[in-house]
C-alpha positions, 0 to 999 in steps of 0.5 A: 505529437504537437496538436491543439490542446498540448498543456501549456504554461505561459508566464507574462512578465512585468506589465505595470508597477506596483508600489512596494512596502519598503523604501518607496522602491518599485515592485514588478507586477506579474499574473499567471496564465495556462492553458491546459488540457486534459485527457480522461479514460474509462475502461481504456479508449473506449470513452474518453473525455477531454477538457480544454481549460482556461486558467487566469491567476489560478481562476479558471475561466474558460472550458471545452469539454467534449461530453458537452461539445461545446464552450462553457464560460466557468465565469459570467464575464465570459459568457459572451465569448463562450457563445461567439466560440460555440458559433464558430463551427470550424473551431468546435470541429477542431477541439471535438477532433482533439479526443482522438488526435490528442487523447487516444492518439497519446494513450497508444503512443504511451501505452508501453512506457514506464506508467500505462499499462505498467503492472509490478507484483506485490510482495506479500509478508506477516509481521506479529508483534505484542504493544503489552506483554501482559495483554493476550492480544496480538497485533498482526501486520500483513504488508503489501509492498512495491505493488501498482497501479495503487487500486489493491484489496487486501483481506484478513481471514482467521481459520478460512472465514473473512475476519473484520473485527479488529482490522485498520487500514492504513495509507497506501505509501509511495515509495519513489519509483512509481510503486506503493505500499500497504499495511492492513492489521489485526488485532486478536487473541490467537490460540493453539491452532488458528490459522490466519491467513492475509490475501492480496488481490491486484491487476498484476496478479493473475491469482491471489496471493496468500500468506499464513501466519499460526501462532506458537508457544509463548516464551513462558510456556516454552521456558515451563517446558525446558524447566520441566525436561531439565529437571526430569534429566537431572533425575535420572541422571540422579537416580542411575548415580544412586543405583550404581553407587548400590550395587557396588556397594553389594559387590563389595560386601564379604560373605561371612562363613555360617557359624556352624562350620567356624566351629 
Protein backbone atom coordinates (compact mmCIF):
# COMPACT_ATOMS: atom_id res chain seq x y z
CA UNK A 1 0.00 0.00 0.00
CA UNK A 2 2.99 2.06 -0.22
CA UNK A 3 2.10 5.53 -2.20
CA UNK A 4 3.21 9.24 -1.62
CA UNK A 5 2.06 10.79 1.19
CA UNK A 6 2.51 7.41 3.70
CA UNK A 7 3.26 8.94 7.34
CA UNK A 8 6.94 9.08 7.60
CA UNK A 9 9.42 10.00 10.44
CA UNK A 10 12.72 10.42 9.78
CA UNK A 11 15.60 11.28 12.14
CA UNK A 12 18.95 13.13 11.16
CA UNK A 13 21.56 12.39 13.11
CA UNK A 14 24.73 14.42 14.51
CA UNK A 15 25.09 17.15 12.26
CA UNK A 16 27.30 19.67 14.34
CA UNK A 17 28.52 19.81 17.75
CA UNK A 18 27.55 21.76 20.37
CA UNK A 19 29.56 22.63 23.51
CA UNK A 20 28.20 20.87 26.60
CA UNK A 21 27.73 22.08 30.16
CA UNK A 22 29.83 19.65 32.00
CA UNK A 23 33.50 19.28 31.61
CA UNK A 24 33.93 20.99 28.42
CA UNK A 25 32.83 17.63 26.48
CA UNK A 26 30.97 17.76 23.46
CA UNK A 27 27.26 17.14 23.02
CA UNK A 28 25.74 15.88 19.55
CA UNK A 29 23.17 18.17 18.09
CA UNK A 30 20.19 16.63 16.22
CA UNK A 31 16.81 18.09 14.79
CA UNK A 32 13.35 16.45 14.08
CA UNK A 33 11.93 16.09 10.77
CA UNK A 34 8.42 14.35 9.61
CA UNK A 35 6.47 14.25 7.06
CA UNK A 36 2.95 13.44 7.65
CA UNK A 37 -0.02 12.67 6.19
CA UNK A 38 -3.62 12.87 7.02
CA UNK A 39 -6.59 11.38 5.85
CA UNK A 40 -9.99 12.89 7.20
CA UNK A 41 -13.74 11.65 6.42
CA UNK A 42 -17.11 12.70 6.57
CA UNK A 43 -19.99 10.73 6.41
CA UNK A 44 -17.86 7.71 5.35
CA UNK A 45 -15.83 8.25 1.77
CA UNK A 46 -18.15 10.52 0.32
CA UNK A 47 -15.88 13.75 1.48
CA UNK A 48 -12.50 13.39 2.32
CA UNK A 49 -10.11 15.60 2.89
CA UNK A 50 -6.36 14.81 2.86
CA UNK A 51 -3.23 16.89 4.30
CA UNK A 52 0.15 16.48 3.50
CA UNK A 53 2.13 18.26 6.21
CA UNK A 54 5.73 19.24 6.65
CA UNK A 55 7.06 19.40 9.95
CA UNK A 56 10.66 20.74 11.33
CA UNK A 57 11.30 20.62 14.96
CA UNK A 58 7.86 20.42 15.80
CA UNK A 59 7.02 23.53 13.51
CA UNK A 60 5.00 22.87 10.67
CA UNK A 61 6.06 24.54 7.62
CA UNK A 62 4.60 23.17 4.60
CA UNK A 63 1.08 21.63 3.63
CA UNK A 64 -0.88 20.26 0.81
CA UNK A 65 -4.30 20.37 1.52
CA UNK A 66 -6.65 18.84 -1.12
CA UNK A 67 -9.90 21.19 -0.01
CA UNK A 68 -7.29 24.13 -1.08
CA UNK A 69 -5.67 22.04 -4.10
CA UNK A 70 -2.78 23.47 -3.79
CA UNK A 71 0.53 24.47 -1.48
CA UNK A 72 0.35 26.47 1.65
CA UNK A 73 3.50 27.86 3.28
CA UNK A 74 2.42 27.55 7.08
CA UNK A 75 5.65 29.97 7.61
CA UNK A 76 6.72 33.03 5.49
CA UNK A 77 10.20 31.65 4.81
CA UNK A 78 8.42 29.20 2.79
CA UNK A 79 6.24 30.96 0.48
CA UNK A 80 8.40 31.08 -2.53
CA UNK A 81 8.63 27.35 -2.45
CA UNK A 82 4.99 26.93 -2.05
CA UNK A 83 4.50 29.06 -5.21
CA UNK A 84 7.34 26.99 -7.17
CA UNK A 85 5.45 23.73 -6.09
CA UNK A 86 1.73 25.21 -7.13
CA UNK A 87 3.54 25.62 -10.62
CA UNK A 88 4.28 22.37 -10.94
CA UNK A 89 1.09 20.88 -12.70
CA UNK A 90 2.51 17.13 -12.41
CA UNK A 91 3.13 17.34 -8.83
CA UNK A 92 -0.15 18.99 -7.66
CA UNK A 93 -2.05 16.15 -9.90
CA UNK A 94 0.22 13.67 -7.95
CA UNK A 95 -0.86 14.88 -4.06
CA UNK A 96 -4.67 15.71 -5.47
CA UNK A 97 -4.53 11.72 -6.89
CA UNK A 98 -3.51 10.92 -3.36
CA UNK A 99 -7.42 11.20 -1.60
CA UNK A 100 -8.40 8.02 -3.48
CA UNK A 101 -4.96 6.34 -4.01
CA UNK A 102 -4.05 6.86 -0.35
CA UNK A 103 -7.51 7.99 1.65
CA UNK A 104 -10.16 6.06 0.23
CA UNK A 105 -8.21 3.25 -0.92
CA UNK A 106 -6.94 2.52 2.91
CA UNK A 107 -10.66 3.30 4.36
CA UNK A 108 -11.70 0.19 2.18
CA UNK A 109 -8.87 -1.95 2.84
CA UNK A 110 -9.30 -1.32 6.62
CA UNK A 111 -12.66 -0.86 6.61
CA UNK A 112 -13.17 -4.95 8.39
CA UNK A 113 -10.28 -4.47 10.75
CA UNK A 114 -10.35 -4.35 14.35
CA UNK A 115 -11.22 -0.24 14.44
CA UNK A 116 -13.32 0.95 11.32
CA UNK A 117 -16.55 0.25 11.39
CA UNK A 118 -15.97 -1.69 14.62
CA UNK A 119 -19.43 -1.61 16.59
CA UNK A 120 -19.36 -3.28 20.62
CA UNK A 121 -22.59 -3.06 22.49
CA UNK A 122 -22.82 -1.53 25.82
CA UNK A 123 -23.79 -3.08 29.12
CA UNK A 124 -25.93 -1.04 30.91
CA UNK A 125 -26.36 -1.14 34.84
CA UNK A 126 -27.90 1.31 37.93
CA UNK A 127 -26.00 1.49 41.19
CA UNK A 128 -27.75 3.70 44.18
CA UNK A 129 -25.85 4.57 46.84
CA UNK A 130 -26.53 7.25 49.89
CA UNK A 131 -23.00 9.68 50.76
CA UNK A 132 -25.14 10.84 54.19
CA UNK A 133 -27.50 8.36 55.90
CA UNK A 134 -29.15 11.13 57.29
CA UNK A 135 -30.05 13.08 54.01
CA UNK A 136 -33.08 11.91 51.86
CA UNK A 137 -31.32 12.33 48.79
CA UNK A 138 -30.22 9.57 46.55
CA UNK A 139 -27.44 9.25 44.61
CA UNK A 140 -28.11 7.11 41.33
CA UNK A 141 -25.15 5.75 39.22
CA UNK A 142 -26.27 4.64 35.43
CA UNK A 143 -23.13 2.89 34.15
CA UNK A 144 -22.35 2.28 30.29
CA UNK A 145 -19.71 -0.03 29.97
CA UNK A 146 -17.34 -1.65 27.19
CA UNK A 147 -19.26 0.64 24.27
CA UNK A 148 -17.61 2.10 21.15
CA UNK A 149 -17.11 3.87 19.05
CA UNK A 150 -17.03 6.72 21.90
CA UNK A 151 -19.91 9.00 20.50
CA UNK A 152 -22.85 7.49 23.37
CA UNK A 153 -26.02 9.55 24.67
CA UNK A 154 -27.04 8.68 27.94
CA UNK A 155 -30.57 10.06 29.53
CA UNK A 156 -32.07 9.87 32.84
CA UNK A 157 -35.94 9.74 32.90
CA UNK A 158 -38.08 9.83 36.60
CA UNK A 159 -41.59 8.31 36.06
CA UNK A 160 -41.26 8.45 31.78
CA UNK A 161 -40.39 12.31 31.95
CA UNK A 162 -36.74 13.65 30.90
CA UNK A 163 -35.07 14.46 34.18
CA UNK A 164 -32.32 17.15 34.16
CA UNK A 165 -31.89 18.61 37.31
CA UNK A 166 -29.45 16.89 39.65
CA UNK A 167 -27.65 15.24 36.77
CA UNK A 168 -23.45 15.06 36.13
CA UNK A 169 -21.57 13.54 33.62
CA UNK A 170 -18.70 12.17 33.93
CA UNK A 171 -15.57 11.36 31.43
CA UNK A 172 -15.82 8.72 29.03
CA UNK A 173 -12.99 6.14 30.31
CA UNK A 174 -10.73 4.11 28.13
CA UNK A 175 -10.47 0.71 29.17
CA UNK A 176 -7.40 -0.68 27.14
CA UNK A 177 -9.01 -2.58 24.35
CA UNK A 178 -10.46 -0.34 22.01
CA UNK A 179 -13.81 0.39 24.41
CA UNK A 180 -15.03 2.96 26.68
CA UNK A 181 -16.89 3.68 29.81
CA UNK A 182 -19.38 6.17 31.23
CA UNK A 183 -21.03 7.25 34.29
CA UNK A 184 -23.88 9.78 34.32
CA UNK A 185 -25.59 10.31 38.03
CA UNK A 186 -28.70 11.62 39.59
CA UNK A 187 -28.99 12.76 42.36
CA UNK A 188 -32.72 12.87 44.03
CA UNK A 189 -35.33 12.29 46.68
CA UNK A 190 -37.33 9.22 45.57
CA UNK A 191 -40.57 8.00 47.01
CA UNK A 192 -42.86 5.32 47.32
CA UNK A 193 -43.60 4.46 43.41
CA UNK A 194 -40.97 6.50 41.35
CA UNK A 195 -39.88 4.82 38.68
CA UNK A 196 -36.56 5.87 37.33
CA UNK A 197 -35.25 4.69 34.19
CA UNK A 198 -31.38 5.20 32.42
CA UNK A 199 -31.46 5.15 28.60
CA UNK A 200 -28.54 4.61 26.46
CA UNK A 201 -28.47 5.33 22.94
CA UNK A 202 -25.62 4.29 20.50
CA UNK A 203 -24.38 3.39 16.71
CA UNK A 204 -24.25 -0.64 18.05
CA UNK A 205 -27.61 -0.69 18.96
CA UNK A 206 -30.40 -0.85 16.95
CA UNK A 207 -32.83 0.35 19.80
CA UNK A 208 -32.11 1.79 23.07
CA UNK A 209 -31.35 0.21 25.83
CA UNK A 210 -33.46 0.80 28.96
CA UNK A 211 -32.82 -0.23 32.73
CA UNK A 212 -35.35 0.85 35.74
CA UNK A 213 -34.19 1.38 38.71
CA UNK A 214 -37.75 1.86 41.98
CA UNK A 215 -37.01 2.66 45.29
CA UNK A 216 -37.82 0.13 48.25
CA UNK A 217 -38.08 0.59 51.97
CA UNK A 218 -35.35 1.87 54.17
CA UNK A 219 -34.05 -0.14 56.63
CA UNK A 220 -35.74 1.81 59.30
CA UNK A 221 -39.05 1.08 57.94
CA UNK A 222 -38.43 -2.48 57.48
CA UNK A 223 -36.89 -2.90 60.86
CA UNK A 224 -40.29 -0.84 62.26
CA UNK A 225 -42.27 -3.31 60.43
CA UNK A 226 -40.58 -6.83 61.59
CA UNK A 227 -40.72 -5.09 65.13
CA UNK A 228 -44.30 -4.69 64.87
CA UNK A 229 -45.16 -8.58 63.38
CA UNK A 230 -42.86 -9.78 66.02
CA UNK A 231 -44.28 -8.32 68.83
CA UNK A 232 -47.72 -9.11 67.42
CA UNK A 233 -46.58 -12.95 67.38
CA UNK A 234 -45.37 -13.11 70.66
CA UNK A 235 -49.00 -11.70 71.62
CA UNK A 236 -50.83 -14.40 70.30
CA UNK A 237 -48.67 -16.91 71.15
CA UNK A 238 -49.32 -14.96 74.78
CA UNK A 239 -52.73 -14.86 74.53
CA UNK A 240 -53.70 -18.70 73.42
CA UNK A 241 -50.64 -19.65 76.49
CA UNK A 242 -53.22 -17.76 79.01
CA UNK A 243 -56.49 -19.08 77.50
CA UNK A 244 -55.14 -22.55 77.81
CA UNK A 245 -53.85 -22.42 80.98
CA UNK A 246 -57.93 -21.25 81.68
CA UNK A 247 -59.58 -23.89 80.62
CA UNK A 248 -57.68 -26.20 82.17
CA UNK A 249 -57.91 -24.64 85.17
CA UNK A 250 -62.09 -24.99 84.71
CA UNK A 251 -61.59 -28.69 83.85
CA UNK A 252 -59.90 -29.13 86.75
CA UNK A 253 -62.28 -27.65 89.29
CA UNK A 254 -64.87 -30.44 91.27
CA UNK A 255 -68.47 -29.76 91.11
CA UNK A 256 -69.73 -29.38 94.67
CA UNK A 257 -73.22 -31.55 95.30
CA UNK A 258 -76.32 -28.69 96.10
CA UNK A 259 -76.56 -28.40 99.91
CA UNK A 260 -80.02 -29.93 100.12
CA UNK A 261 -79.22 -33.41 98.92
CA UNK A 262 -75.80 -33.32 101.53
CA UNK A 263 -78.43 -33.16 104.05
Amino acid sequence: MGSVGVPLLLLAGALARIPGSEGGEETPAHFLYQHKAECRFLNGTRRVRYLNRYIYDRQEYLRFDSARGEFEAVTAPWQALAQAWNRDKQRLQLYEGEVNRFCRHNYETLQGGPVIGRRAKPTVSISPTKLDPTSPNTILLCIARGFYPVEIEVRWLKNGQPEEEGVAFGEELQNGDWTYQLQVMLETQPQRGDVYTCQVEHASLEAPITVQWEPRSSNSARSKLWTGIVAAVIGVIFFAMGLSLYLKSKKATPIQPPAALMN
